[in-house]
C-alpha positions in Angstrom: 1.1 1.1 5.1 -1.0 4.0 6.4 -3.6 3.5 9.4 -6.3 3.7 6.8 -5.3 0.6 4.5 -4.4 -1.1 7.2 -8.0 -0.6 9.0 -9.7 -1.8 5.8 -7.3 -5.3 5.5 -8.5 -5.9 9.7 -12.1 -6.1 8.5 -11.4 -9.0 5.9 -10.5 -11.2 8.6 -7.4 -13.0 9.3 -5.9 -16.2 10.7 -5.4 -15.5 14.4 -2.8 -18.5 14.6 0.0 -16.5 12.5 1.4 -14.2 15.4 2.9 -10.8 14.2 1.2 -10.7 11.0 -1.0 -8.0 10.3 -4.7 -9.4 9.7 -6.1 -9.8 6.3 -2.7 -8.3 4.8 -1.2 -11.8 3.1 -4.6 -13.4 2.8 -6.9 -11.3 0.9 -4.7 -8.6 -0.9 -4.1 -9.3 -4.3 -1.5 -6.5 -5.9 -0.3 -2.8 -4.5 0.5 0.0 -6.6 1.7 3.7 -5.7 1.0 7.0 -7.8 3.1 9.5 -8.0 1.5 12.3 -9.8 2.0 16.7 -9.2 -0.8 18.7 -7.1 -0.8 22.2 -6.1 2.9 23.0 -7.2 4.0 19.6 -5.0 4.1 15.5 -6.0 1.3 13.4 -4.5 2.0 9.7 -4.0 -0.8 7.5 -3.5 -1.1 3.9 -2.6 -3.5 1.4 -4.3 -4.0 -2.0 -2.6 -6.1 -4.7 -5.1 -8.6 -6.8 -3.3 -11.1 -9.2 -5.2 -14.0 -7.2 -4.1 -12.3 -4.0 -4.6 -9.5 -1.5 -4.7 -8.5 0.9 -1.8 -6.8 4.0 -2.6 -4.8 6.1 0.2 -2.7 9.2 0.4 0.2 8.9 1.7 2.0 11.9 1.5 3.4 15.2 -1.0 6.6 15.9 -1.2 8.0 19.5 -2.6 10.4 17.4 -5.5 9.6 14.4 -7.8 12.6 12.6 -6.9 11.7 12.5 -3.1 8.3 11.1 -4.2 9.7 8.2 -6.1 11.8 7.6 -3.4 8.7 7.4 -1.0 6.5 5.3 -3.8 9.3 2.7 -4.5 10.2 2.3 -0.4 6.5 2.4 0.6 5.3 -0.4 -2.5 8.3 -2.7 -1.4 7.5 -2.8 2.5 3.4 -3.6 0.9 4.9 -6.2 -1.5 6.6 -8.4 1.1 3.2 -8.2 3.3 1.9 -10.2 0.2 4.8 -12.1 0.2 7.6 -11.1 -2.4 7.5 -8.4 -5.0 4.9 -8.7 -7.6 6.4 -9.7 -11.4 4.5 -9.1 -14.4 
C-alpha cells in the first residue's frame, strides 16, 4: 500500500500487542479494490480500500501499456488482501 492509505488506516487505531502488523490495516478495513482505467494516452491504476465509515481512494501509479497496469493492480490488491487476511471471495 502507498504512504497515503497506509497514513489513513494509522488514525483508526490499532492493537499495539500484535508486533509487525501495520495499525488499523486487519481491524478496520473491510474490502480493497484497484482501477485500472486510460488517462492522457497512459493506464492509471487506483486503489480503493472499504472502511465502514468510508472509502479511501489512492493513486498508485500509470503505466505506458494496459498489460503492465493489470500486472500492477492484480500484485498490488493481493499484498492488500492478505493485510485483511486472505483474498476476498464473492
Amino acid at each position: 500500500m502507498t504512504d497515503d492509505v497506509i497514513g489513513r488506516l494509522d488514525h483508526n487505531g490499532a492493537d499495539d500487542s500484535v508486533p509487525n502488523q501495520p495499525a488499523g490495516v486487519a481491524d478496520n478495513a473491510l474490502g480493497v479494490e484497484t482501477f485500472i482505467y486510460p488517462e492522457n494516452g497512459r493506464w492509471a491504476v487506483d486503489i480503493c480500500v472499504l472502511f465502514r465509515d468510508g472509502v479511501v481512494r489512492h493513486r498508485i501509479e500509470t503505466y505506458p501499456t494496459k498489460k503492465r497496469a493489470e500486472i500492477s493492480a492484480r500484485l498490488i490488491k493481493r499484498a492488500a488482501e492478505r493485510d485483511l487476511r486472505g483474498p476476498m471471495h464473492g
